[in-house]
PyMOL Python script that loads the backbone (N, CA, C, O; Angstrom):
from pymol import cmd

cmd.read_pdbstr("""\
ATOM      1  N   UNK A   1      -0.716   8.892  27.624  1.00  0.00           N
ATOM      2  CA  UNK A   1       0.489   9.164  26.856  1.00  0.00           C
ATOM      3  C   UNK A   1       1.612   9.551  27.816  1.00  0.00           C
ATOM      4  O   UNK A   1       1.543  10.173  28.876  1.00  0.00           O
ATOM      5  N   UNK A   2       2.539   9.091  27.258  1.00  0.00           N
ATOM      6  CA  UNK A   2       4.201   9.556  28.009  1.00  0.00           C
ATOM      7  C   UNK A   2       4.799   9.509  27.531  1.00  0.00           C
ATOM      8  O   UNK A   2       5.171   8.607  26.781  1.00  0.00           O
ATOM      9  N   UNK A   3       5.556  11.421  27.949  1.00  0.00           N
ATOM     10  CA  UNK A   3       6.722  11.071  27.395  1.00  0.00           C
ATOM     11  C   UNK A   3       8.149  10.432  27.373  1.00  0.00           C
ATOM     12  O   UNK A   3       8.661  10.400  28.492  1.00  0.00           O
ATOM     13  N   UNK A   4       8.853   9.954  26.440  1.00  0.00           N
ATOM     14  CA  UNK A   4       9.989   9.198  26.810  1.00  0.00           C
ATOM     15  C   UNK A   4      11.229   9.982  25.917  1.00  0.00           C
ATOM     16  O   UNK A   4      11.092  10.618  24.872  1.00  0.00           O
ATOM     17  N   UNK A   5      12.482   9.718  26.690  1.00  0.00           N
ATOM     18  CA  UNK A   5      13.391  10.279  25.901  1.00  0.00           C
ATOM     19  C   UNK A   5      14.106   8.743  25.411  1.00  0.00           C
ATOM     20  O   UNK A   5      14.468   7.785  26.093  1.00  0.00           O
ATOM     21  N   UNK A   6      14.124   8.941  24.177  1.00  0.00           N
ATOM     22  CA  UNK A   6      14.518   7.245  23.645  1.00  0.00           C
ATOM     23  C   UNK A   6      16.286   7.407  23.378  1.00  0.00           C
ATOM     24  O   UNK A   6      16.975   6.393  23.484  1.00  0.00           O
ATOM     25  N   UNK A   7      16.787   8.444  23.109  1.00  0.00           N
ATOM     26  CA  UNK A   7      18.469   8.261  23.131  1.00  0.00           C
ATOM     27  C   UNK A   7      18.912  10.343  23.302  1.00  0.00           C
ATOM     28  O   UNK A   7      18.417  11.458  23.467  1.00  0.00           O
ATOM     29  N   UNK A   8      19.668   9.890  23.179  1.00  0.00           N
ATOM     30  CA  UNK A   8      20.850  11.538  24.040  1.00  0.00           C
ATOM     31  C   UNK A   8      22.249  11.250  23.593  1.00  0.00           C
ATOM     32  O   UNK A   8      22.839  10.242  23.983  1.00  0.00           O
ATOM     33  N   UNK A   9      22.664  11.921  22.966  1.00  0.00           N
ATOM     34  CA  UNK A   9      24.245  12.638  22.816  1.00  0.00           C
ATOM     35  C   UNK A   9      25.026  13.954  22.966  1.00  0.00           C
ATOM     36  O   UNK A   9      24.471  15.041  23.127  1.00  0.00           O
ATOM     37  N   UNK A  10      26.290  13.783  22.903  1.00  0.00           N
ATOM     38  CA  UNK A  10      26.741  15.070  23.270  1.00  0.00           C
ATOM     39  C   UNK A  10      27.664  15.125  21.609  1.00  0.00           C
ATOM     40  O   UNK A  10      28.153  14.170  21.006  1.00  0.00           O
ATOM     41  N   UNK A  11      27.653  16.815  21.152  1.00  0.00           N
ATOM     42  CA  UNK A  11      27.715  17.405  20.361  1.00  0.00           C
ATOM     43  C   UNK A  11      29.216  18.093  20.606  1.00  0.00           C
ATOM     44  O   UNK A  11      29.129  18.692  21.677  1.00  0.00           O
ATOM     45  N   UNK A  12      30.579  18.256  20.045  1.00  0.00           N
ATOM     46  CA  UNK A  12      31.766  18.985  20.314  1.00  0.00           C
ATOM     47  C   UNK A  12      30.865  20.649  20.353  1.00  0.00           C
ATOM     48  O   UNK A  12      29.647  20.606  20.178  1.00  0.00           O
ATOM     49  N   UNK A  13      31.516  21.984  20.578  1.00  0.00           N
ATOM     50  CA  UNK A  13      31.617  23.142  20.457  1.00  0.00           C
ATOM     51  C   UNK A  13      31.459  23.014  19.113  1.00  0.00           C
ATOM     52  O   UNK A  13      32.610  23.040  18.678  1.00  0.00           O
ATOM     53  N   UNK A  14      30.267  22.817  17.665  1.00  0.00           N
ATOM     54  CA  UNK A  14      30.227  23.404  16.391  1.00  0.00           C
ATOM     55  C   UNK A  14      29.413  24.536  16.492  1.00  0.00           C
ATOM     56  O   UNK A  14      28.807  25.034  17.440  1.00  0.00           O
ATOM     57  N   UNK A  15      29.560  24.918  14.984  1.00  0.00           N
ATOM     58  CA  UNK A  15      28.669  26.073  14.882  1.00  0.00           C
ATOM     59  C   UNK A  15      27.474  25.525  14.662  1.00  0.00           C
ATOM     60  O   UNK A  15      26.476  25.879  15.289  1.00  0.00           O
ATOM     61  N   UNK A  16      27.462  24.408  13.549  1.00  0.00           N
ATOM     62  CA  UNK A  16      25.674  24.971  13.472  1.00  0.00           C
ATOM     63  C   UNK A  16      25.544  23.164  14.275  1.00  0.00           C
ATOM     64  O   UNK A  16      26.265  22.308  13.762  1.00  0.00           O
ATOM     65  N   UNK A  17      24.942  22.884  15.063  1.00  0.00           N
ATOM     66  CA  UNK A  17      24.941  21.755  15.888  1.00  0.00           C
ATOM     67  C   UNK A  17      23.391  20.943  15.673  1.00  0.00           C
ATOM     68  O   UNK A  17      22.951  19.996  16.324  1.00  0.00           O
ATOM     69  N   UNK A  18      22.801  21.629  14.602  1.00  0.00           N
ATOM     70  CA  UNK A  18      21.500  21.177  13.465  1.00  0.00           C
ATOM     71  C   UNK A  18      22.225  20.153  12.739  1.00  0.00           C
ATOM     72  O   UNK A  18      22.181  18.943  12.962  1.00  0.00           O
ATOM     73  N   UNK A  19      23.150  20.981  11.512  1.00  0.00           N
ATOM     74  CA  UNK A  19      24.174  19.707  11.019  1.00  0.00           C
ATOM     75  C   UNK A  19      24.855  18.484  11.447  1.00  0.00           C
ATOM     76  O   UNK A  19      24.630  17.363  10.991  1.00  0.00           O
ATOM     77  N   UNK A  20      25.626  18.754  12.275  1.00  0.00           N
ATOM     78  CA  UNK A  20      26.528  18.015  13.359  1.00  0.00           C
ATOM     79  C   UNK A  20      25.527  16.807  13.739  1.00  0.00           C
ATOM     80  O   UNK A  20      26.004  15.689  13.935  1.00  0.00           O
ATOM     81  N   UNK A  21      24.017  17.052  13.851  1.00  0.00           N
ATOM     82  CA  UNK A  21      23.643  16.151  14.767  1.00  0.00           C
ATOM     83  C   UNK A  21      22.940  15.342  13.821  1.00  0.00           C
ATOM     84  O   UNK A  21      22.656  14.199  14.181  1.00  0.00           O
ATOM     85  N   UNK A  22      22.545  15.794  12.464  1.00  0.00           N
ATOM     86  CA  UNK A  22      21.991  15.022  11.616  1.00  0.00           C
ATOM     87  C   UNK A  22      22.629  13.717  11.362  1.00  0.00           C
ATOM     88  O   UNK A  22      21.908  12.761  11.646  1.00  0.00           O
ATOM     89  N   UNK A  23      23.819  13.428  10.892  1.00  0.00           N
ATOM     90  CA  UNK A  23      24.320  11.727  11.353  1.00  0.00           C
ATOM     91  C   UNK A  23      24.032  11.282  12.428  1.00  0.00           C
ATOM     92  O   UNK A  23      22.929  10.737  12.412  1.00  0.00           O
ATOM     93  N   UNK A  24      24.526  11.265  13.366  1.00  0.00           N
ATOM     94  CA  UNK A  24      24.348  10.492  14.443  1.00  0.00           C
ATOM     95  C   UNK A  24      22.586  10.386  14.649  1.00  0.00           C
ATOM     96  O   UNK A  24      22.152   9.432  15.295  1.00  0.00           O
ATOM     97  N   UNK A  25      21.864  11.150  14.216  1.00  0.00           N
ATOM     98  CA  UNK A  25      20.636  10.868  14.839  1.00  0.00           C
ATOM     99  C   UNK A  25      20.130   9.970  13.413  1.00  0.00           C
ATOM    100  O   UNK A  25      19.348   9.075  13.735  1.00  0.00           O
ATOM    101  N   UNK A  26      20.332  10.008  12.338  1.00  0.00           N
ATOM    102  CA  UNK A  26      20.089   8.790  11.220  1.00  0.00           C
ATOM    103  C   UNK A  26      21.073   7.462  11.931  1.00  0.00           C
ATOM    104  O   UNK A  26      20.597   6.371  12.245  1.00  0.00           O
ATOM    105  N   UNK A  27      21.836   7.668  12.013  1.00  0.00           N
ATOM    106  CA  UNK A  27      22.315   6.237  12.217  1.00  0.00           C
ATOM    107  C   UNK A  27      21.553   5.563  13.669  1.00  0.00           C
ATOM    108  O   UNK A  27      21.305   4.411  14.025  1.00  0.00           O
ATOM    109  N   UNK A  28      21.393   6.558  14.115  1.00  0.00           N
ATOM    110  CA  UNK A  28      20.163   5.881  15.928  1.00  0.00           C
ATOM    111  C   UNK A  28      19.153   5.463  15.088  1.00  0.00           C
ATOM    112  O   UNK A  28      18.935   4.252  15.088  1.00  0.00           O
ATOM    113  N   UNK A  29      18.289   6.362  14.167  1.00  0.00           N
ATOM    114  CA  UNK A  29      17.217   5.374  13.172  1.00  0.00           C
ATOM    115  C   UNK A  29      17.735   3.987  12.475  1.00  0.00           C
ATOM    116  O   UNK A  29      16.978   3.073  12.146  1.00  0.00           O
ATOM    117  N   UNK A  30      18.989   3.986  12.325  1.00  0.00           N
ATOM    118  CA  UNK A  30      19.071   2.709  11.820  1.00  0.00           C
ATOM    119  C   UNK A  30      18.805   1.120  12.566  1.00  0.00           C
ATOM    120  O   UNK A  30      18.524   0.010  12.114  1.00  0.00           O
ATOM    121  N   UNK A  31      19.081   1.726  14.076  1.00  0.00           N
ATOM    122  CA  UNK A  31      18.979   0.790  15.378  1.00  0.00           C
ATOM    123  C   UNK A  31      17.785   0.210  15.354  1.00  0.00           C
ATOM    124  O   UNK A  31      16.774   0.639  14.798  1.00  0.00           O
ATOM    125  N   UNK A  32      17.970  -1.237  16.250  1.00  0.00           N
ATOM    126  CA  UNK A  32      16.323  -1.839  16.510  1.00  0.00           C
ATOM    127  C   UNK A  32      15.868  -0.797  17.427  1.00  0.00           C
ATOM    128  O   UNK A  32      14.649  -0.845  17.592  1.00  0.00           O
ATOM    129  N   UNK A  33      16.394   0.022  18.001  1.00  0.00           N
ATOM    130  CA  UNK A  33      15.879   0.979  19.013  1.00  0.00           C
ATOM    131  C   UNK A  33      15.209   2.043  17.983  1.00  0.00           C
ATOM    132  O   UNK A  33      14.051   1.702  17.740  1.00  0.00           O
ATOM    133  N   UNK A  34      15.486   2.902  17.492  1.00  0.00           N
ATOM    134  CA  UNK A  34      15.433   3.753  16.610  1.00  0.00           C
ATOM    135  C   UNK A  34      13.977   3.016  15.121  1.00  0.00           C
ATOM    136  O   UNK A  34      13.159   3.838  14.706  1.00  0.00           O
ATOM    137  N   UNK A  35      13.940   2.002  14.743  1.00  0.00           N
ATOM    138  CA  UNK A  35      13.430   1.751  14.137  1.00  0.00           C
ATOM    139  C   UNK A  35      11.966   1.334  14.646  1.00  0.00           C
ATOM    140  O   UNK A  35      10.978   1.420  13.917  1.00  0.00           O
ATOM    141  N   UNK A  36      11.927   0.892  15.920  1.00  0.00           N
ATOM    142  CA  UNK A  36      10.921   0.963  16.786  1.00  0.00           C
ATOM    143  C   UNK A  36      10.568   2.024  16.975  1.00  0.00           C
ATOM    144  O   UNK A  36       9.548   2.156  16.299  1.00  0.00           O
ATOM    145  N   UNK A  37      10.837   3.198  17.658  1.00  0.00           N
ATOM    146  CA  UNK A  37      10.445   4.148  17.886  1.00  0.00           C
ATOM    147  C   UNK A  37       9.611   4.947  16.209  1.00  0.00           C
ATOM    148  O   UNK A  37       8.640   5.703  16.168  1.00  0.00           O
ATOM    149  N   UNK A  38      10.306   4.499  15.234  1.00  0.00           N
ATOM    150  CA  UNK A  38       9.973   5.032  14.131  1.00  0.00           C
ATOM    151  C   UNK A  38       8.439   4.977  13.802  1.00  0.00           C
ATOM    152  O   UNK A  38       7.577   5.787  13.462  1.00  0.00           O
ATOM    153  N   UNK A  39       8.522   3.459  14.099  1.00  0.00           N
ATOM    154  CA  UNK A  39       6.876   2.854  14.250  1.00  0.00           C
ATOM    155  C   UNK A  39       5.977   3.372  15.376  1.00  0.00           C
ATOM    156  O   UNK A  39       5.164   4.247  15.076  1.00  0.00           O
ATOM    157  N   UNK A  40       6.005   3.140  16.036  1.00  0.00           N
ATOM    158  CA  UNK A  40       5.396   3.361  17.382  1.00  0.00           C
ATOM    159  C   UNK A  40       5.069   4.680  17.472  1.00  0.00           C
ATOM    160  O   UNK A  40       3.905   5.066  17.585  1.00  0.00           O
ATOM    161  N   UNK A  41       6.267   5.585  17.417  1.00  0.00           N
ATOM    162  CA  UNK A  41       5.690   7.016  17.874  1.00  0.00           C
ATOM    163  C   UNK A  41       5.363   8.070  16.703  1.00  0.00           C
ATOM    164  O   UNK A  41       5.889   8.155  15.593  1.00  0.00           O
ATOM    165  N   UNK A  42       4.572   8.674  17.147  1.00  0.00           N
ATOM    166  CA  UNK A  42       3.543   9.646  16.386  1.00  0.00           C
ATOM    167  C   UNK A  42       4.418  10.501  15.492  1.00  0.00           C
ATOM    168  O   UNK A  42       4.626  10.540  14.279  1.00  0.00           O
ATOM    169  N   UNK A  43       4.965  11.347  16.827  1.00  0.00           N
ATOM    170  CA  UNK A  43       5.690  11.936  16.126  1.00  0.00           C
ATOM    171  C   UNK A  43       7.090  12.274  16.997  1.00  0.00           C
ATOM    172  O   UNK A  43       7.050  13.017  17.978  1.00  0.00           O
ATOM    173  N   UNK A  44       8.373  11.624  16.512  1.00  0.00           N
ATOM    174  CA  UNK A  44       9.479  11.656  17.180  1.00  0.00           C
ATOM    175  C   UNK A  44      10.143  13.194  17.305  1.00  0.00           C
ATOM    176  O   UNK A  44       9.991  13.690  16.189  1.00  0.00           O
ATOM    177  N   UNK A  45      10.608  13.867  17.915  1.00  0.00           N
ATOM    178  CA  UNK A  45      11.345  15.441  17.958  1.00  0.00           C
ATOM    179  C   UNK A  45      12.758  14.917  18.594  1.00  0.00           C
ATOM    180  O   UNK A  45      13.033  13.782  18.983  1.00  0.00           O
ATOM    181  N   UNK A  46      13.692  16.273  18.579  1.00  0.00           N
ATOM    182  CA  UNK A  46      14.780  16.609  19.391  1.00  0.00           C
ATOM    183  C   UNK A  46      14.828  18.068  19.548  1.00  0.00           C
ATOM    184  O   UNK A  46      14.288  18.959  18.892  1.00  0.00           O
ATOM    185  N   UNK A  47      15.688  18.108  20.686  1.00  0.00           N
ATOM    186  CA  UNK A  47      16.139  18.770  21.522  1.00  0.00           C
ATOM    187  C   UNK A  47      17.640  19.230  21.389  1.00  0.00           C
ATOM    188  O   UNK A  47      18.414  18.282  21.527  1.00  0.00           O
ATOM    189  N   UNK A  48      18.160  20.267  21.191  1.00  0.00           N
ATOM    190  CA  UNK A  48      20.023  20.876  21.094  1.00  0.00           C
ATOM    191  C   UNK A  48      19.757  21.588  22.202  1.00  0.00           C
ATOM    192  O   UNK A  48      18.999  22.536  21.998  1.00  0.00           O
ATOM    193  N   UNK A  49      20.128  21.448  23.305  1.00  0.00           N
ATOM    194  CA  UNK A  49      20.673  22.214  24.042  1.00  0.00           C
ATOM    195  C   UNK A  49      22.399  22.643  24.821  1.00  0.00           C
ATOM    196  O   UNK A  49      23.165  21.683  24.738  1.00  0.00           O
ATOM    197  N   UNK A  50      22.705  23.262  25.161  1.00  0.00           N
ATOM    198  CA  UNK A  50      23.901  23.337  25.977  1.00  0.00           C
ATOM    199  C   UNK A  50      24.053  21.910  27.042  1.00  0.00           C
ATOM    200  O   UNK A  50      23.168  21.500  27.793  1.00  0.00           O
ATOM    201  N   UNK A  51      25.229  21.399  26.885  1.00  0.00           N
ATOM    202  CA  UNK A  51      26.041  20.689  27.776  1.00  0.00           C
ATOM    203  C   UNK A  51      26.519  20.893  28.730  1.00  0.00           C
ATOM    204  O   UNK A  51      27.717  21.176  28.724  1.00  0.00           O
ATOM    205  N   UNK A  52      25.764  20.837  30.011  1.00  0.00           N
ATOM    206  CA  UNK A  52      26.206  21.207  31.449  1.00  0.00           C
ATOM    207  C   UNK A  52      27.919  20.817  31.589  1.00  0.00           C
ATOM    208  O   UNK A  52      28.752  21.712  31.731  1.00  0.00           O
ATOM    209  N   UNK A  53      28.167  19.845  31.548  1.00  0.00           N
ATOM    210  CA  UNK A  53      29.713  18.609  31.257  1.00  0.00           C
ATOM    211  C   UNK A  53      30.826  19.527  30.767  1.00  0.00           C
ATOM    212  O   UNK A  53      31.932  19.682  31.285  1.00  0.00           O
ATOM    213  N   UNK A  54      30.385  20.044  29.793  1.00  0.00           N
ATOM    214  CA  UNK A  54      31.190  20.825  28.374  1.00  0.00           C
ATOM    215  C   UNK A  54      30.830  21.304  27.750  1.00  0.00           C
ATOM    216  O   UNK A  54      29.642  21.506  27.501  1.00  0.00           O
ATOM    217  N   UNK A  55      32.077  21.798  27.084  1.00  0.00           N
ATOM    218  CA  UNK A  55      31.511  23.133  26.341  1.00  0.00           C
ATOM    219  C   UNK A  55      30.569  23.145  24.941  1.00  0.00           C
ATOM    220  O   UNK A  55      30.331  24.038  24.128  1.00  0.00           O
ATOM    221  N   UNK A  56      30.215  21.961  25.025  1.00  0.00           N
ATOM    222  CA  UNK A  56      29.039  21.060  23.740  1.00  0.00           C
ATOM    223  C   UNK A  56      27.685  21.331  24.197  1.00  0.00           C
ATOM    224  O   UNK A  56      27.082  21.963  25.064  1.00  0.00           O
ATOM    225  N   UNK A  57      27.460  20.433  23.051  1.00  0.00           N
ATOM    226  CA  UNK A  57      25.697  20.446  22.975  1.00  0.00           C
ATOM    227  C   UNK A  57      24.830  19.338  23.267  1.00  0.00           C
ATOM    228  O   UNK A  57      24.725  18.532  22.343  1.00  0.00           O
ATOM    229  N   UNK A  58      24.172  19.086  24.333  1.00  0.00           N
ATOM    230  CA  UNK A  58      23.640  18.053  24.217  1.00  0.00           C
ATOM    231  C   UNK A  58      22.085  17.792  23.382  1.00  0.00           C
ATOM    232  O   UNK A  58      21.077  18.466  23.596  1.00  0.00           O
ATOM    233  N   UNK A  59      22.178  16.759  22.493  1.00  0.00           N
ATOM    234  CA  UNK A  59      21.462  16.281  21.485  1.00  0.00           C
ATOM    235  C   UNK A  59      20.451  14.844  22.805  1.00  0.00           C
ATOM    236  O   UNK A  59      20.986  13.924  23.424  1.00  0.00           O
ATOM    237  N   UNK A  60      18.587  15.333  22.777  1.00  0.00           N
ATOM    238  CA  UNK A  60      17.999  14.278  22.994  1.00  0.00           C
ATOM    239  C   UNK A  60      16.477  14.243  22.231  1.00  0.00           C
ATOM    240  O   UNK A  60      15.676  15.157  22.034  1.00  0.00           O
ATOM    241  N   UNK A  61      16.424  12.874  21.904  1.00  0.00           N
ATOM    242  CA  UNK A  61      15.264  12.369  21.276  1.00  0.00           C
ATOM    243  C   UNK A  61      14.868  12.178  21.775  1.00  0.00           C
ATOM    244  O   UNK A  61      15.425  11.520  22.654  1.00  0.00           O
ATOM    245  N   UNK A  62      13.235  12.490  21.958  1.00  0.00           N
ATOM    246  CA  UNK A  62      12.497  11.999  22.713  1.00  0.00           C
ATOM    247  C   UNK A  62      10.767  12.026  21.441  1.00  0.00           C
ATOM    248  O   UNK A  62      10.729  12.271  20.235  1.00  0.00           O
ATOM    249  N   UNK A  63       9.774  11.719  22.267  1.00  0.00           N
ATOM    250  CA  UNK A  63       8.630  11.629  21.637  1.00  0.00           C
ATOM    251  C   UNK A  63       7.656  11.093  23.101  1.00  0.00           C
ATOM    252  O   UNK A  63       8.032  10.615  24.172  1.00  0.00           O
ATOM    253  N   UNK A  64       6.128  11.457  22.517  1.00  0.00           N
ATOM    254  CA  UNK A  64       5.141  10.695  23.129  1.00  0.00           C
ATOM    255  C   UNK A  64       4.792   9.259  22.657  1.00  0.00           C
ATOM    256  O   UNK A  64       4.801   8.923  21.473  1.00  0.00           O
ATOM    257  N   UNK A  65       4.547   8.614  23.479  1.00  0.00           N
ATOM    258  CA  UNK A  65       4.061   6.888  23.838  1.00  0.00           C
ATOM    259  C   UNK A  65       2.843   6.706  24.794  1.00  0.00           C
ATOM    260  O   UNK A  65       2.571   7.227  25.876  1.00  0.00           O
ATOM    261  N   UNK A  66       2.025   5.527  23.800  1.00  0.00           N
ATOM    262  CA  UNK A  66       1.179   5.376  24.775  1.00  0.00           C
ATOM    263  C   UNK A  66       1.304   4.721  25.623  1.00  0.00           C
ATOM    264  O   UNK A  66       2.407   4.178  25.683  1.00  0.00           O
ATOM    265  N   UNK A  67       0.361   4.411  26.665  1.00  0.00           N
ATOM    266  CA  UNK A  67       1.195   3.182  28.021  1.00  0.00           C
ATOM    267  C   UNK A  67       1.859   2.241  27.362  1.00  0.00           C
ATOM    268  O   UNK A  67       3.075   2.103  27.235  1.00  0.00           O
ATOM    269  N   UNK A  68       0.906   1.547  26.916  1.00  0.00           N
ATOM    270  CA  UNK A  68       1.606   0.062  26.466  1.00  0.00           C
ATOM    271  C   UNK A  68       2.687  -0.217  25.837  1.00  0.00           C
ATOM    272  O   UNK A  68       3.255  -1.307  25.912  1.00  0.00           O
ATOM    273  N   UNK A  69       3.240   1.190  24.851  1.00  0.00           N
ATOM    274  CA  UNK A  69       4.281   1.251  23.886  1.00  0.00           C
ATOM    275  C   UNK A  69       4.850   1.739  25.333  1.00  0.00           C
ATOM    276  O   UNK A  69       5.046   0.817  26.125  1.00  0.00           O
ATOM    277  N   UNK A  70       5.108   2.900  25.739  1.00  0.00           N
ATOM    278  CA  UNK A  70       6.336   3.248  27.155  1.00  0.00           C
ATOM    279  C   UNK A  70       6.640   2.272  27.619  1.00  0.00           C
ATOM    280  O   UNK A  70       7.849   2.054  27.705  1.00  0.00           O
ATOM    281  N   UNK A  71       5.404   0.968  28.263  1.00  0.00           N
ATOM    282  CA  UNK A  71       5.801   0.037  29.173  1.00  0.00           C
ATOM    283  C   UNK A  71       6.540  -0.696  28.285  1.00  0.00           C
ATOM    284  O   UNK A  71       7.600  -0.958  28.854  1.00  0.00           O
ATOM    285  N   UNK A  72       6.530  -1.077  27.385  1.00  0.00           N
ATOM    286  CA  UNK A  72       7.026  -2.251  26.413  1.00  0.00           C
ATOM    287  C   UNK A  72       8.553  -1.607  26.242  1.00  0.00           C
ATOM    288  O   UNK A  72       9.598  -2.246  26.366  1.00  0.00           O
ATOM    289  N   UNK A  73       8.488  -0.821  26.068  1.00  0.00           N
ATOM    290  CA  UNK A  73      10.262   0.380  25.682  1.00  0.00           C
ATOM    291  C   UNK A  73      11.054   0.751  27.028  1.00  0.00           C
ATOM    292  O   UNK A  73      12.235   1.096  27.070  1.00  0.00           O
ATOM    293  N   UNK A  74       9.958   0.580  28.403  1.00  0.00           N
ATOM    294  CA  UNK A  74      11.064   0.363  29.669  1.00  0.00           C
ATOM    295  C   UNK A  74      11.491  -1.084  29.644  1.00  0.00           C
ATOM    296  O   UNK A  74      12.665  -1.453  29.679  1.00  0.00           O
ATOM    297  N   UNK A  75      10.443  -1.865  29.580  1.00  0.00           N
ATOM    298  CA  UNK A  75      10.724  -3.517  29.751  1.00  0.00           C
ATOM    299  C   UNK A  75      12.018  -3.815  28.829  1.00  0.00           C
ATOM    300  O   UNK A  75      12.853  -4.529  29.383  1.00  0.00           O
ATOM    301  N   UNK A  76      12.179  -3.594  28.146  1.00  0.00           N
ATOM    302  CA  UNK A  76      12.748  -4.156  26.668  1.00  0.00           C
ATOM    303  C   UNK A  76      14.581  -3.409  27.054  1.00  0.00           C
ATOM    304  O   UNK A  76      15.680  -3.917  27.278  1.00  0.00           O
ATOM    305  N   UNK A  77      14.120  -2.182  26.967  1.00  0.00           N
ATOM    306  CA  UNK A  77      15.376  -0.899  26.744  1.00  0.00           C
ATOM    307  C   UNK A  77      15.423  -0.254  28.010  1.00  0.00           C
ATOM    308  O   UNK A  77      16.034   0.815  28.037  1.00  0.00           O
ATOM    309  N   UNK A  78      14.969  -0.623  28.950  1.00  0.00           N
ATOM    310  CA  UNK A  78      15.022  -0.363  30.599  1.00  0.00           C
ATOM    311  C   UNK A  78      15.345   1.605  31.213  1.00  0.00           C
ATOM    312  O   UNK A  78      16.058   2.063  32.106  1.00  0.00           O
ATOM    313  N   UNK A  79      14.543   2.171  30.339  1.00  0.00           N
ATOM    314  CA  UNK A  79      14.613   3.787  30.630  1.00  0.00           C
ATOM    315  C   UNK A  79      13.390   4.101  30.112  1.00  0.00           C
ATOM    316  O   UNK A  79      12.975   3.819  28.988  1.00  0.00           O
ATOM    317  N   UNK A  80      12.578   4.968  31.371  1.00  0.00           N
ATOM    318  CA  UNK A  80      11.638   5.795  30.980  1.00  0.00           C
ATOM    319  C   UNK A  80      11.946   6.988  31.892  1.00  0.00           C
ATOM    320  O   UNK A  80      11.959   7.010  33.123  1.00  0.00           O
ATOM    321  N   UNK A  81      12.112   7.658  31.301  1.00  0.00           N
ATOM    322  CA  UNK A  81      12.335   9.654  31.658  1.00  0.00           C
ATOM    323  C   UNK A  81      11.003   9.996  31.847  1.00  0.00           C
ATOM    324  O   UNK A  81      10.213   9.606  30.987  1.00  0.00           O
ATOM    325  N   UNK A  82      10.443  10.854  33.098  1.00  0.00           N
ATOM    326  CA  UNK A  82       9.725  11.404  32.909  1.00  0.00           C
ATOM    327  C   UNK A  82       9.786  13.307  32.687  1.00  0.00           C
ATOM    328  O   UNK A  82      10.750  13.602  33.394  1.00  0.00           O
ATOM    329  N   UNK A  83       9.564  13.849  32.438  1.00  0.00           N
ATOM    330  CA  UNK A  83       9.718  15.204  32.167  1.00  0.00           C
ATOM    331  C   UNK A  83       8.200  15.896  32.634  1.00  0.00           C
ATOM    332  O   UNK A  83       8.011  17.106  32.516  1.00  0.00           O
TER     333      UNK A  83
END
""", "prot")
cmd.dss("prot")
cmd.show_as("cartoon", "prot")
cmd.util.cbc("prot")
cmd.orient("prot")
């Protein structure tokens, strides 16, 4: 298994940055990227943390993959993060 971070955004200075991030991370499910991952991985999570850049939040999805799904999601979408 590996993990991969499948997409990342940055968030303005809101308050609650739970809300804020709920669109943008449905509309990434709407993607062939996003809709793959839907399938494939077990179980998808995110991450809000502070924005090194600014004074935001950075928003990343990530999840576990098994080889063949990681290798197939670098080949295809050309990023595998390791953490």
């Amino acid at each position: 298994m590996r993990r991969v971070t499948f997409h990342s955004f940055t968030l303005g200075d809101v308050d609650d940055p739970d809300i804020y991030a709920a669109q943008p991370i449905y509309e990434w499910q709407q993607t062939e990227q996003g809709k793959w991952v839907m399938e494939h991985c077990a179980d998808p999570q995110y991450t809000i943390g502070p924005d090194g850049a600014s004074w935001g939040h950075r928003v990343r999805l990530y999840g576990e993959l098994d080889d063949s799904d990681a290798t197939f999601w670098q080949l295809k979408w050309g990023q595998v993060e390791k953490h």
